[in-house]
N, C-alpha and C positions, 0 to 999 in steps of 0.2 A: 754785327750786321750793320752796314751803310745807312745812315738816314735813321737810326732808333728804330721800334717796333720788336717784334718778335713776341716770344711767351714768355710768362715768369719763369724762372730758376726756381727748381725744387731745390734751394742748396742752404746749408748751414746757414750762412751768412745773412742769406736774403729773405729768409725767415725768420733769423732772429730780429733782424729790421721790422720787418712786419709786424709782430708778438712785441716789438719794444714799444711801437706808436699806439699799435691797439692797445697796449697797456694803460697807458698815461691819459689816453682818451677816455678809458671806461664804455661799461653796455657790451662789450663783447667779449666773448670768452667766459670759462666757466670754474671757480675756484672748486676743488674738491669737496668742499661746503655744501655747495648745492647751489650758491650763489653768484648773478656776474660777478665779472671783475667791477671795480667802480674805478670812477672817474677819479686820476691820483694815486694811480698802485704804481711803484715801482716795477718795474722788469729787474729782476736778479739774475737769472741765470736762462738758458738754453738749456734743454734736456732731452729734446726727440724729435724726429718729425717723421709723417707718412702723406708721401703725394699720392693721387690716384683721379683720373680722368678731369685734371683740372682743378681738380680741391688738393688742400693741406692742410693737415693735422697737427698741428704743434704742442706739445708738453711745454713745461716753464716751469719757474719758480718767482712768485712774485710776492709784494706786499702790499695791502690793501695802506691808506691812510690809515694809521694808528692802530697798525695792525701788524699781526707776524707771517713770518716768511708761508707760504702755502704753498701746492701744487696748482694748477691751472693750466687749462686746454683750450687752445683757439683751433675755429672753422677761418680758414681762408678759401677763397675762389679766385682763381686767375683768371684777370682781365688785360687781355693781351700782356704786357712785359710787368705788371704790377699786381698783389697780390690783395686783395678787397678784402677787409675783415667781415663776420658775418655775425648776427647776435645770435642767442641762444635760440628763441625760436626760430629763424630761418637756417640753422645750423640741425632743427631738430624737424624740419620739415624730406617731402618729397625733391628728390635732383641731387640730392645729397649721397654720392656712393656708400653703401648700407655699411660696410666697414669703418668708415669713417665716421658715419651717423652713430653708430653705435657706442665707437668712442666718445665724441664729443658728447652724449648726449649721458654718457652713464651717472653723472652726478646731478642731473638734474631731479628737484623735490618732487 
């Protein structure tokens, strides 16, 4: 599209982008633990993803600092062409499509 703009891409690629930065960031996303991710995990791998009315659901595999490789689920939200990471509670809140809430939210203590 002319001029930039548009919506995010639900696609491979541009979610593994997203799930690599939120990773490294830390506060978002949810280790199979029960725990964020922290601040200093590696991103490992891509493993899934589910769009739905503007959210996406990413599976991963990362590693916390001094830590070993885990499972881990990011809440994204699309903001126009860019993909917003979300933390655990607003990822476990209302606006969140219940499928997707439900995923992100099942390891939570």
């Amino acid at each position: 599209m002319p001029g930039g703009g548009g919506a995010a891409e639900c696609s491979d690629a541009s979610l593994t982008t997203a799930a690599t930065e939120a990773t490294s960031t830390g506060g978002f996303g949810m280790l199979m633990t029960g725990e964020p991710v922290p601040a200093g995990s590696a991103f490992d791998s891509y493993q899934s993803s589910n769009c739905q009315d503007g959210w996406a659901l990413v599976g991963a595999n990362v590693t916390p600092p001094g830590g070993q490789l885990t499972g881990a689920v990011f809440l994204f939200e699309a903001e126009g062409q860019f993909w917003v990471p979300k933390t655990v509670s607003e990822a476990c809140s209302s606006g969140v499509p219940d499928a997707l809430k439900a995923a992100a939210c099942q390891f939570v203590k």
